[in-house]
TIPA-460632 format. One line per 10 residues: number of its first residue (from 1); their letters; for each residue y, z, x of C-alpha. Coordinates in pm, whole numbers. Example, Ala and Ser with C-alpha at 12.3 -4.5 7.8 and 13.67 -1.06 7.14 Angstrom:
<recs>
1) AS) -450/780/1230 ~ -106/714/1367 .
</recs>
This chain:
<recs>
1) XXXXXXXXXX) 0/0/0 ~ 274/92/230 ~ 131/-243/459 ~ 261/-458/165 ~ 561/-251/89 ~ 656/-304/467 ~ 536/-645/426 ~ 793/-719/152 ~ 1024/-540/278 ~ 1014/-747/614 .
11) XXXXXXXXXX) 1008/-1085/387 ~ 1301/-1006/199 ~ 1483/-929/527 ~ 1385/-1245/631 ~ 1455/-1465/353 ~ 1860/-1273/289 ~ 1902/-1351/653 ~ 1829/-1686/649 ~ 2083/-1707/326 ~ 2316/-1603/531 .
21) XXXXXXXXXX) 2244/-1793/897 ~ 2271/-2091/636 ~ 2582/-1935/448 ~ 2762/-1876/812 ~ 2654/-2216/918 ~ 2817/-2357/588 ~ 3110/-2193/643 ~ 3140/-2318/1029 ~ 3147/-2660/921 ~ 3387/-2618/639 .
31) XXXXXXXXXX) 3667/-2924/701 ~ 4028/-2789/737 ~ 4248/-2786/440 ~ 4534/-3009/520 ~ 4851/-3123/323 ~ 5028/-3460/283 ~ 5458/-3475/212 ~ 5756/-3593/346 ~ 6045/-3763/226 ~ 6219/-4063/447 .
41) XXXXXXXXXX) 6496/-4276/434 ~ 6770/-4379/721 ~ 7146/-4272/557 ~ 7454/-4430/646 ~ 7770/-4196/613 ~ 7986/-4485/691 ~ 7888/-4651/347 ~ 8039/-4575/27 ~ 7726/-4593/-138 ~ 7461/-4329/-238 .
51) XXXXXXXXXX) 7115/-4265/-288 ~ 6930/-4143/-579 ~ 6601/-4011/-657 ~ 6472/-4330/-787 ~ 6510/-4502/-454 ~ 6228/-4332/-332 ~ 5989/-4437/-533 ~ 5816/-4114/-473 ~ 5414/-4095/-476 ~ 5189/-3788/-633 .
61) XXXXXXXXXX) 4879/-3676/-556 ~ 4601/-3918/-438 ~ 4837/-4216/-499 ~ 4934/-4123/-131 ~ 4675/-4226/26 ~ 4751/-4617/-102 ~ 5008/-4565/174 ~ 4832/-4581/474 ~ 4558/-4787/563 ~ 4355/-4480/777 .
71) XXXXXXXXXX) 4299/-4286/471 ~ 4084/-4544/331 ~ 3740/-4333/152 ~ 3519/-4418/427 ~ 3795/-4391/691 ~ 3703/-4135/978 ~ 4044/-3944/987 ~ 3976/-3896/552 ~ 3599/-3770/625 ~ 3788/-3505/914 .
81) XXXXXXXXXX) 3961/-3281/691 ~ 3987/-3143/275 ~ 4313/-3371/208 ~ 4604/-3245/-49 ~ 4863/-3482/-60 ~ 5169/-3346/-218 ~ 5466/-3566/-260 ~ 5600/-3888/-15 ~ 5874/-4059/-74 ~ 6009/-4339/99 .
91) XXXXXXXXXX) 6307/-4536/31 ~ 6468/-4834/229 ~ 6785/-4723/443 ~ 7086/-4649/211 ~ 7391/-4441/192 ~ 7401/-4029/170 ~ 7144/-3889/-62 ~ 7308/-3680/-362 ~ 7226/-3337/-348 ~ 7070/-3374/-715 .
101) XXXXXXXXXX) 6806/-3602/-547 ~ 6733/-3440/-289 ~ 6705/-3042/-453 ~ 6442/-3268/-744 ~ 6236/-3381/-477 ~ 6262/-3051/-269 ~ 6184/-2843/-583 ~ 5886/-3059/-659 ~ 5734/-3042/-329 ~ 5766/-2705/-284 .
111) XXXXXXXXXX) 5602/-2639/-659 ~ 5317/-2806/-558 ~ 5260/-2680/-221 ~ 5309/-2326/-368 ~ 5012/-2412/-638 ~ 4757/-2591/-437 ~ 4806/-2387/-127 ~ 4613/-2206/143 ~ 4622/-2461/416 ~ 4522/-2465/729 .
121) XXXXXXXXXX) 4746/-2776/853 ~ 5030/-3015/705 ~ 5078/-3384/828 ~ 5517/-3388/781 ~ 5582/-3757/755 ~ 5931/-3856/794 ~ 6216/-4106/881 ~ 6418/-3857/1033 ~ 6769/-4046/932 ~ 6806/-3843/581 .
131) XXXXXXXXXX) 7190/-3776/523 ~ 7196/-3531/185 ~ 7553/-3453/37 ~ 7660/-3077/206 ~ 7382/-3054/452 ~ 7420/-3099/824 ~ 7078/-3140/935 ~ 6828/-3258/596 ~ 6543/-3271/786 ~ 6569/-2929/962 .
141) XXXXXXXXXX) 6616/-2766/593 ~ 6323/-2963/420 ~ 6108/-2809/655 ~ 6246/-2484/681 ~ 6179/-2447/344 ~ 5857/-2558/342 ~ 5711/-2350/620 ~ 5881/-2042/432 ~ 5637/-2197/141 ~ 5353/-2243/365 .
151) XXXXXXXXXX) 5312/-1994/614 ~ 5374/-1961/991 ~ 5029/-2022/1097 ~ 4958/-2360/920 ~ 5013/-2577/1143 ~ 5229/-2870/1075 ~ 5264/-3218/1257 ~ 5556/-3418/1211 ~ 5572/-3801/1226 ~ 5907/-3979/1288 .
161) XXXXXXXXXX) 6072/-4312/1301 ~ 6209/-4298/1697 ~ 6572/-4405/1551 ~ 6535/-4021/1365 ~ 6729/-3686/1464 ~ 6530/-3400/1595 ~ 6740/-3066/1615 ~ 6603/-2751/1731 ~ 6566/-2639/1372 ~ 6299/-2939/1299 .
171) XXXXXXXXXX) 6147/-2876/1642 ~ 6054/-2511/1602 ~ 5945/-2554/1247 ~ 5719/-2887/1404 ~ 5452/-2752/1610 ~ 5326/-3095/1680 ~ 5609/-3386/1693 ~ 5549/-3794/1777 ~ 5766/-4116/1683 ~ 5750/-4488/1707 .
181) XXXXXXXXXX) 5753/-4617/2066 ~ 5823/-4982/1953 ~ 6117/-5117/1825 ~ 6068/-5364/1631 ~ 5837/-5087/1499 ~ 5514/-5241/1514 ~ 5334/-4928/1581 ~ 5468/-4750/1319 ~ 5114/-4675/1138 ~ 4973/-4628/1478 .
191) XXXXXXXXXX) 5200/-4336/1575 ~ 5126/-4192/1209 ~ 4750/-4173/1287 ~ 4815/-4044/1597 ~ 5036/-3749/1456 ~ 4687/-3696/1237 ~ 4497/-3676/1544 ~ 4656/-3442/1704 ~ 4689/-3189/1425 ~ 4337/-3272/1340 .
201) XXXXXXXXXX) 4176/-3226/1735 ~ 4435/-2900/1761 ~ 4219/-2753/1426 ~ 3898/-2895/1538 ~ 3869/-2759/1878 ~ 4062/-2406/1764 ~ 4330/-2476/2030 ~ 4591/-2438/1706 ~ 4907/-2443/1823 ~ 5076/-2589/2127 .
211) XXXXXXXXXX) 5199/-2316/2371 ~ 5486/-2554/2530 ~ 5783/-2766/2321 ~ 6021/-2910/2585 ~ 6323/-3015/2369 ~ 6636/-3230/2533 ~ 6955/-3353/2404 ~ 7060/-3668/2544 ~ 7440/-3717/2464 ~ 7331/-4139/2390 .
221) XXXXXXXXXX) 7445/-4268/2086 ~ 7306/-4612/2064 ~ 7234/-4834/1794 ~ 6927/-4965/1783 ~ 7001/-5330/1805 ~ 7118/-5227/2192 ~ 6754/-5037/2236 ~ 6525/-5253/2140 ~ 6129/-5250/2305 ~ 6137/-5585/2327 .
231) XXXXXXXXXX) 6386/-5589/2608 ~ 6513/-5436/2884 ~ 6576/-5133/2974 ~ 6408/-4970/2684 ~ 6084/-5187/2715 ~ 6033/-4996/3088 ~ 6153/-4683/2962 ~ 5905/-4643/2663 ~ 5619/-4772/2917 ~ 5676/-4404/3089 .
241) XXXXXXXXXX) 5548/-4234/2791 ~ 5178/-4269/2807 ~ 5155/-4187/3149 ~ 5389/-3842/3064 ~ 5114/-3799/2782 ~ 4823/-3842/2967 ~ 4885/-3542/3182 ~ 4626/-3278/3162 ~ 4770/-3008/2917 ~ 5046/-3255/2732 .
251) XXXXXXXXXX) 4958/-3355/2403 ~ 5226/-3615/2306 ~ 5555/-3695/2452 ~ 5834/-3909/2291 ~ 6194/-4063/2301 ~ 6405/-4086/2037 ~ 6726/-4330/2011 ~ 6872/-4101/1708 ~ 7071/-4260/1457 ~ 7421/-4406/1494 .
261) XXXXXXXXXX) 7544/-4459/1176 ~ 7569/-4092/1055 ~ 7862/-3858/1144 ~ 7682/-3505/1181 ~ 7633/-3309/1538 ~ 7269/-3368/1525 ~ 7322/-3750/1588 ~ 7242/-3797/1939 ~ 6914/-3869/2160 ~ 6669/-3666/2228 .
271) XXXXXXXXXX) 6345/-3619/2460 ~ 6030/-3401/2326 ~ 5712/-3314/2551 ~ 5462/-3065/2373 ~ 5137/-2921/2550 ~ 5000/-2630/2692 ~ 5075/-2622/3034 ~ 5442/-2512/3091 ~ 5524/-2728/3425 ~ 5391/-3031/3315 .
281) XXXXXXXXXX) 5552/-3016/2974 ~ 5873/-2959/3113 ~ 5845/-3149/3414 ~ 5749/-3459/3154 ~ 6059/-3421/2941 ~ 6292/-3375/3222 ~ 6118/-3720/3374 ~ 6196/-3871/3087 ~ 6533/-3762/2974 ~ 6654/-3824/3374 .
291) XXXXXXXXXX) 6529/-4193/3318 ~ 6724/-4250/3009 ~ 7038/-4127/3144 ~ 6953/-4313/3456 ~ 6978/-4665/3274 ~ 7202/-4603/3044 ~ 7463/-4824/3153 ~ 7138/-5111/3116 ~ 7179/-5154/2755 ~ 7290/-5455/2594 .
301) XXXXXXXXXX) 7221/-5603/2265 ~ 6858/-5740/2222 ~ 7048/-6136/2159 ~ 7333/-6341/2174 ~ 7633/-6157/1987 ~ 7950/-6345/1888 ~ 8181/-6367/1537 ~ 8064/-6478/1260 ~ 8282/-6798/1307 ~ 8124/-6856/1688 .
311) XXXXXXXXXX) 7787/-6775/1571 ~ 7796/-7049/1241 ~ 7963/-7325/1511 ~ 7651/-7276/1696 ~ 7439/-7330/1442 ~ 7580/-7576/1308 ~ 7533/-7785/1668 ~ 7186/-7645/1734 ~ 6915/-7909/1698 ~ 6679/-7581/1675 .
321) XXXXXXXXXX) 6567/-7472/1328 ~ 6569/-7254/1154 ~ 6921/-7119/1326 ~ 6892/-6755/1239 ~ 7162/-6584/1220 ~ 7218/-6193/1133 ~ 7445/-6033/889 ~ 7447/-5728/1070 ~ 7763/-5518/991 ~ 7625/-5435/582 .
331) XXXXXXXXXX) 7192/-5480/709 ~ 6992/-5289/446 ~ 6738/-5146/627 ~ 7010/-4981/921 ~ 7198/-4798/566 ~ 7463/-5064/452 ~ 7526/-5133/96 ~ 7392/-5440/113 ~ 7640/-5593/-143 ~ 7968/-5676/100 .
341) XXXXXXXXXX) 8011/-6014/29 ~ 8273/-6061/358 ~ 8013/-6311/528 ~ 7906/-6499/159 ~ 8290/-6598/111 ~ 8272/-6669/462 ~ 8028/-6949/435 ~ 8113/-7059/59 ~ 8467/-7143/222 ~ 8332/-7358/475 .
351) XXXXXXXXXX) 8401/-7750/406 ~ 8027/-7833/579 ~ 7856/-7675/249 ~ 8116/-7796/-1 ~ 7800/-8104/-122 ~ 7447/-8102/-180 ~ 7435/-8325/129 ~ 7572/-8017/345 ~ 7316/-7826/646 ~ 7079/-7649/435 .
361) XXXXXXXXXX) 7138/-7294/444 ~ 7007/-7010/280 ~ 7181/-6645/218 ~ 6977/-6348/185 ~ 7068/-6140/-7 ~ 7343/-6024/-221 ~ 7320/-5772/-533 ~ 7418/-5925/-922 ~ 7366/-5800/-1199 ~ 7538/-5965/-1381 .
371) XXXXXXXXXX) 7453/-6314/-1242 ~ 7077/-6234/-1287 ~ 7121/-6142/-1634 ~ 7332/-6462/-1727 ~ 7058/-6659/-1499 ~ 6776/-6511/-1675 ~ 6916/-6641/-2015 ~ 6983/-7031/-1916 ~ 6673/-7068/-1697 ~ 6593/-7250/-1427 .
381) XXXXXXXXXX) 6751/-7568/-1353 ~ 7027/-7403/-1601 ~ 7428/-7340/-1455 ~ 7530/-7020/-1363 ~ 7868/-6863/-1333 ~ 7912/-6516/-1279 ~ 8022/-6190/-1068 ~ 7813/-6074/-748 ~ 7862/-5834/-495 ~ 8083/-5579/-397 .
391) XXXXXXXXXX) 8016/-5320/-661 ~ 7925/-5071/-436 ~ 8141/-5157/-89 ~ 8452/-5371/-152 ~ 8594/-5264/159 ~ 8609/-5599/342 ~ 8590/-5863/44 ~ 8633/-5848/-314 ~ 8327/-5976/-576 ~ 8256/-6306/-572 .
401) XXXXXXXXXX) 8247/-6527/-874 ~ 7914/-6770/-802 ~ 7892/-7086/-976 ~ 7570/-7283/-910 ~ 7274/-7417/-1025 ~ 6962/-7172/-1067 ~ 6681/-7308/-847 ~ 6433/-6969/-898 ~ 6369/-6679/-1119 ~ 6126/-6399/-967 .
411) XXXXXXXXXX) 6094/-6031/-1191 ~ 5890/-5767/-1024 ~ 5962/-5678/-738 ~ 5971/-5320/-593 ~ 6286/-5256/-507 ~ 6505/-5624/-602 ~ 6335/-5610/-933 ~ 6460/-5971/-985 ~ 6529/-6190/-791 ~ 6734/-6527/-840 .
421) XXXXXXXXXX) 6810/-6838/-652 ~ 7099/-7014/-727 ~ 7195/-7344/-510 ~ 7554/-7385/-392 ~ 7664/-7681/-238 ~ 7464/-7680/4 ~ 7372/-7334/72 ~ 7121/-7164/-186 ~ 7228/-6796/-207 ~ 6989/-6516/-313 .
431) XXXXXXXXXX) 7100/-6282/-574 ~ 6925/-5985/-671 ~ 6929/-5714/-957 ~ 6929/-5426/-684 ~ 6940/-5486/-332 ~ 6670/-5603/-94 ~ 6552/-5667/269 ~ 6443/-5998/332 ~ 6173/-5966/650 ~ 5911/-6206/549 .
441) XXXXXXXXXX) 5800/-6533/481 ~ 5657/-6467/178 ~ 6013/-6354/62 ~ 6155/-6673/81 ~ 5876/-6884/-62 ~ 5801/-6685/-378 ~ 6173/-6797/-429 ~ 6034/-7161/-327 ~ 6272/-7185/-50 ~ 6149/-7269/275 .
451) XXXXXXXXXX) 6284/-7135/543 ~ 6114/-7324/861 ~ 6273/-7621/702 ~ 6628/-7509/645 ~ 6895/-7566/933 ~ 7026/-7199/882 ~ 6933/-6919/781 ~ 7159/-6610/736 ~ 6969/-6243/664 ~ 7145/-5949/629 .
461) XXXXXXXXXX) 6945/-5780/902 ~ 7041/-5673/1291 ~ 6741/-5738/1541 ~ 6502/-5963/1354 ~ 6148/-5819/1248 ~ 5835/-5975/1387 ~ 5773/-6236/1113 ~ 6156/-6352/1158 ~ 6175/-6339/1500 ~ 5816/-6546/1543 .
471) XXXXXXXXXX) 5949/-6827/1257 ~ 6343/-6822/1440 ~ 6423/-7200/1613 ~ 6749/-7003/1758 ~ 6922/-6635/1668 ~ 7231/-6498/1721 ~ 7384/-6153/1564 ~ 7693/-6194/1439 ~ 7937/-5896/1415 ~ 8048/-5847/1055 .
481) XXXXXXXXXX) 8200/-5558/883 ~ 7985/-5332/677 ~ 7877/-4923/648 ~ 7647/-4999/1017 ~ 7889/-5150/1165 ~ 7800/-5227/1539 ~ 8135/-5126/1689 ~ 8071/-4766/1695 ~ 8423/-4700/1844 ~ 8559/-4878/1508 .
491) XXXXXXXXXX) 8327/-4655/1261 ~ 8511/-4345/1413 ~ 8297/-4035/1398 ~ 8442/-3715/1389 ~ 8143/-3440/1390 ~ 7940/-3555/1720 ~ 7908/-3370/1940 ~ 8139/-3458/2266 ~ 8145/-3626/2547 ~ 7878/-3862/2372 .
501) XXXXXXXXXX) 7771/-4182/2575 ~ 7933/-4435/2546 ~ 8213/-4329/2341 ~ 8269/-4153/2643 ~ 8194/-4393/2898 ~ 8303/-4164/3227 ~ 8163/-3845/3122 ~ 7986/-3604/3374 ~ 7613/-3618/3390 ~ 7468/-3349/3187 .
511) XXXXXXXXXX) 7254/-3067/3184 ~ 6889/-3242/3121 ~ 6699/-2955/3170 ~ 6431/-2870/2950 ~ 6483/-2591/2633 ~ 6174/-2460/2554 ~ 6138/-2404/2158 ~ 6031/-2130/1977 ~ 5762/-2118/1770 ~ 5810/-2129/1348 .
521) XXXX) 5658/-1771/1362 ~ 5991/-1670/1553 ~ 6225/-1843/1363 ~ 6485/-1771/1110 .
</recs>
């Protein structure tokens, strides 16, 4: 009897430890618990216009995910952690965000981290540009208030475009920090995944958080159409990076441009290095930051620059088409308004597009309401005369009364919603319900206008993205007036920080030693 009682008792030992080997085991492999929200958009302060919530075209939930290719279902980054997206939104570049917008999205964000929470990480994906009406630094706040929301120890991983702002307020809250390295910014999903990566190997391997931030302020202020990748200087200086990052105990370095078109003391350069080993870390950002300084003088613009007059008499003699040629003081996607119509009356003035029989050019884009409405109602091949333009920034050039022929009607689209052609003279202008950036092919020839085939082509755009710059004959940038205007002098900012390069031009070399950040857990 007391055989099987010990028998029994033995087997029952066995069989609640093995529950709980299994239970343990269970619990070892248990993913990490990692949320998804950001909001990004690039904010001109020099334009008149503002941004609302509907800009953003905000995403919910697993809707997210549509947003980057890497989280596809059988993707290995999606199988690596418990994903909870939140809220993204992302909305082409723009004037100041109203505070309305911004507190709607905030509040929402913060709701839903509050209700879905514990997590054990937080992928932060931003543009890093945001100017909100009565903040200073957007950015810094947003994430402020969501690490108050989420807890020092989750750790949080922020992605940026490298023409962002990183103050010392988003670089404590960030424990991990990365941005573009290209510009055009081709790697743009690439440097995403990588911010993924290296929150996800930091939770994987228990390392957590980085004991090293190296943060430095470069007083630069350069557009980017001076700093591209594709050129000189900046090509060689971005090539330093992944040997900086490569390092043993550095886990990502990066160089950002900042933003030029905002007036606010956080609008400047600066150099990040994060790791765990202190010398390297700080000996990488100082690298760095010394070799941006050092060829600072080496910037130019990334193509031929000249008036808008200069730039259309060289088109007009090139024998190379399509003559690109870029709007680039009111470009869209820098923050302009996108509806000064100073370079439109420009070119509907000339005498060489008074006939049909003019140089074919085509104008993209200006916003019309009101034309789109009246073109929507006499259809194409129907006559068209109404107001465009200048609803928003009237500035430089009043609204233009357009009187044409309507060549193309297109409804849908994401953020023009329609989109109509109407032909000119010679030059077929563009007109859209709300304004758009035209980047690719496809653009044009939805509109059945083909752009390899027309003599010029004007864009409202400053260095031309891959598709443009691979279809160009010639390009030149012309300087026009707008909100990102590329005569920073004539913009006038007032709450930089001083001496700022080039503004500046003879100022002493600065301190470029490294600050090393404090962690969230320390931070107000």
């Amino acid at each position: 009897m007391k055989k099987s009682l010990a028998f029994l008792t033995i087997s029952f030992l066995l069989i609640f430890s093995c529950k709980q080997i299994k239970k343990e085991a269970q619990d070892t492999q248990k993913l990490p618990r990692v949320a998804i929200a950001g909001l990004g958009i690039e904010s001109s302060t020099f334009s008149p216009a503002q941004s609302h919530e509907e800009a953003f075209h905000a995403r919910i939930g697993d809707s997210i995910f549509g947003r980057y290719p890497f989280f596809a279902a059988d993707s290995d980054i999606r199988k690596r952690a418990d994903w909870v997206p939140i809220l993204l939104g992302k909305a082409i570049p723009g004037g100041i965000v109203t505070k309305e917008a911004y507190e709607s999205m905030v509040g929402k964000t913060l709701k839903m981290l509050e209700e879905n929470g514990p997590y054990d990480g937080l992928f932060f994906d931003i543009h890093g540009a945001m100017s909100v009406v009565g903040l200073q630094d957007a950015e810094g706040d947003l994430i402020k208030r969501i690490r108050a929301v989420v807890g020092p120890n989750v750790l949080i991983s922020t992605s940026m475009d490298l023409h962002g702002n990183v103050t010392e307020t988003l670089a404590g809250h960030s424990d991990l920090i990365t941005c573009y390295r290209m510009a055009p910014h081709e790697d743009a999903l690439e440097s995403k995944a990588r911010a993924i990566t290296n929150l996800l190997d930091r939770l994987e391997n228990g390392m957590g958080k980085p004991k090293y931030k190296a943060w430095i302020p470069v007083p630069i202020l350069l557009p980017g159409e001076k700093t591209s990748t594709r050129i000189e200087p900046g090509k060689s200086l971005y090539a330093k990076i992944p040997a900086i990052e490569k390092q043993e105990g550095v886990i990502d370095a990066a160089i950002w441009i900042g933003y030029a078109w905002a007036d606010e003391p956080r609008n400047h350069a600066v150099v990040m290095v994060t790791g765990d080993d202190k010398e390297q870390v700080t000996h990488g950002a100082e690298k760095l930051a010394k070799a941006f300084w050092d060829v600072r003088n080496e910037f130019k613009f990334v193509a031929p620059v000249a008036t808008l007059e200069e730039s259309l008499e060289k088109a007009l003699n090139s024998a190379k088409k399509p003559f690109m040629i870029s709007d680039m003081g009111d470009n869209p996607t820098a923050g302009g308004a996108g509806d000064v119509t100073w370079t439109l009356k420009q070119l509907l003035d000339r005498p060489e597009f008074k006939t049909e029989n003019g140089p074919s050019l085509i104008y993209a884009s200006i916003p019309g309401p009101e034309l789109v409405n009246e073109a929507i109602k006499v259809g194409v091949g129907g006559k068209v005369s109404a107001m465009a333009g200048a609803a928003i920034d009237n500035r430089f050039a009043p609204p233009l009364k357009l009187t044409g022929t309507v060549t193309a009607i297109k409804e849908g689209d994401r953020d023009a919603e329609v989109e109509v052609v109407v032909q000119i003279g010679s030059i077929r202008v563009i007109v859209t319900k709300k304004r758009k950036p035209y980047h690719y092919k496809a653009d044009f020839t939805d509109l059945n206008l083909d752009p390899e085939k027309t003599d010029i082509v004007v864009v409202k755009i400053g260095y031309l993205v891959p598709e443009l710059y691979e279809m160009r004959g010639d390009w030149i940038m012309a300087l026009t007036p707008g909100g990102v205007d590329q005569d920073l002098e004539r913009l006038g900012h007032k709450h930089i920080k001083r001496p700022m390069f080039p503004l500046d031009k003879d100022m002493a070399t600065p301190d470029l030693s490294a600050r090393l950040i404090e962690a969230s857990d320390q931070l107000n």
